[in-house]
C-alpha positions in Angstrom: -4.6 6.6 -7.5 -4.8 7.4 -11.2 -1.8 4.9 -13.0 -0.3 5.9 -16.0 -0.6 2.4 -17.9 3.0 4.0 -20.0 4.9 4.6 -16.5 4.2 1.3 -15.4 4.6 -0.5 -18.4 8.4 1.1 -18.5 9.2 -0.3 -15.3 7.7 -3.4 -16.5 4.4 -3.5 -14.0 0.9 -3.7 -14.5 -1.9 -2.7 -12.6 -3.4 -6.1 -11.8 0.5 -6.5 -10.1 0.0 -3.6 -8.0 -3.0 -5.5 -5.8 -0.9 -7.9 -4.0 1.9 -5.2 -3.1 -0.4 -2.7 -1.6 -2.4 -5.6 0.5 0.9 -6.4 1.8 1.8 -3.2 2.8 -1.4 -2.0 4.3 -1.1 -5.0 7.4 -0.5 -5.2 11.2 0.5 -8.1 12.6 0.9 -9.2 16.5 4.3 -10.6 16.5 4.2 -11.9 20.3 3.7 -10.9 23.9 6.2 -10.0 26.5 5.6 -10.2 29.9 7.4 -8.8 33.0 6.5 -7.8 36.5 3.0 -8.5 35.9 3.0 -6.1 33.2 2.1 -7.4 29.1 3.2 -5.9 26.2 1.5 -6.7 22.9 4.3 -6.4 19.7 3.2 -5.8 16.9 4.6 -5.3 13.3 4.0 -3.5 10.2 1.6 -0.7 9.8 -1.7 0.4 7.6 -1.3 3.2 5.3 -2.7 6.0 6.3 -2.2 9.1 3.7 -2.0 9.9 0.0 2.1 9.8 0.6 2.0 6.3 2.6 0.6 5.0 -0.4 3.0 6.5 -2.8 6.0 5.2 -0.4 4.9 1.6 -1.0 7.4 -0.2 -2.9 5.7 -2.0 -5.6 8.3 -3.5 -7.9 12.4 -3.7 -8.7 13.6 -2.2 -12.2 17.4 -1.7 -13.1 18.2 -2.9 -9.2 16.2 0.2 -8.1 12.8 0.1 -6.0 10.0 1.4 -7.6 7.2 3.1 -5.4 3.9 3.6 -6.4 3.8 6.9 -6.9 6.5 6.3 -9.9 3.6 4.8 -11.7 0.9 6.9 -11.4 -0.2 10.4 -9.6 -1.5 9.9 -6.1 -1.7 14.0 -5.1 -5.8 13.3 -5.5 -6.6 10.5 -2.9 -9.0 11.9 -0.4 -9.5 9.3 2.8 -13.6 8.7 2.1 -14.5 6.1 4.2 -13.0 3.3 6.7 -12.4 0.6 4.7 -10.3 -1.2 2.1 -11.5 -0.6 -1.7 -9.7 -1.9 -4.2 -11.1 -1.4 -8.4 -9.6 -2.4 -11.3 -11.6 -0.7 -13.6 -10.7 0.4 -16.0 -7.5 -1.2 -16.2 -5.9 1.9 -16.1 -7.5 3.4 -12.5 -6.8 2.0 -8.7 -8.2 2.9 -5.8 -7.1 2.3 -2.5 -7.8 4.0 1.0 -6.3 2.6 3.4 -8.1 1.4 7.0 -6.3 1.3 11.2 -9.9 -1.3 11.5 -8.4 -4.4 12.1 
């Protein structure tokens, strides 16, 4: 994810801020069991981000009472999936990159 330090700075973000919302969005959680006839069911919630649009969807801020998504602040048409697990760089300031992970 390339950010355009301008773009986010409009919509009063910053990259730093962007960490946090995209941790969040990239969990699973088990929300319970349920169990009936001597069957179980496992619930779970939420969801890891799985492509280049996934990432883009993730709502990262609020400006003038609209959501902002990721891709408003930066251009995410480049991410290629290059391994199987979490990377997250702040350097420079200006660059982030995330791929997301399904490993638990």
């Amino acid at each position: 994810m390339l950010l355009d330090p301008v773009r986010l700075a409009s919509r009063n973000l910053s990259p730093a801020g962007l960490v946090p919302m995209l941790q969040q969005a990239n969990k699973q959680y088990s929300a319970g069991n349920l169990t009936s006839d001597n069957h179980e069911i496992i619930v779970e919630t939420g969801a890891f981000l799985q492509t280049a649009e996934d990432v883009g969807n993730v709502v990262v801020g609020v400006y003038s009472g609209k959501p902002v998504y990721l891709r408003d602040g930066g251009d995410h048409r480049g991410w290629r999936r290059k391994n199987r697990a979490n990377t997250f760089s702040l350097a420079p300031a200006r660059r982030i990159n995330f791929q997301p992970t399904n490993l638990p």
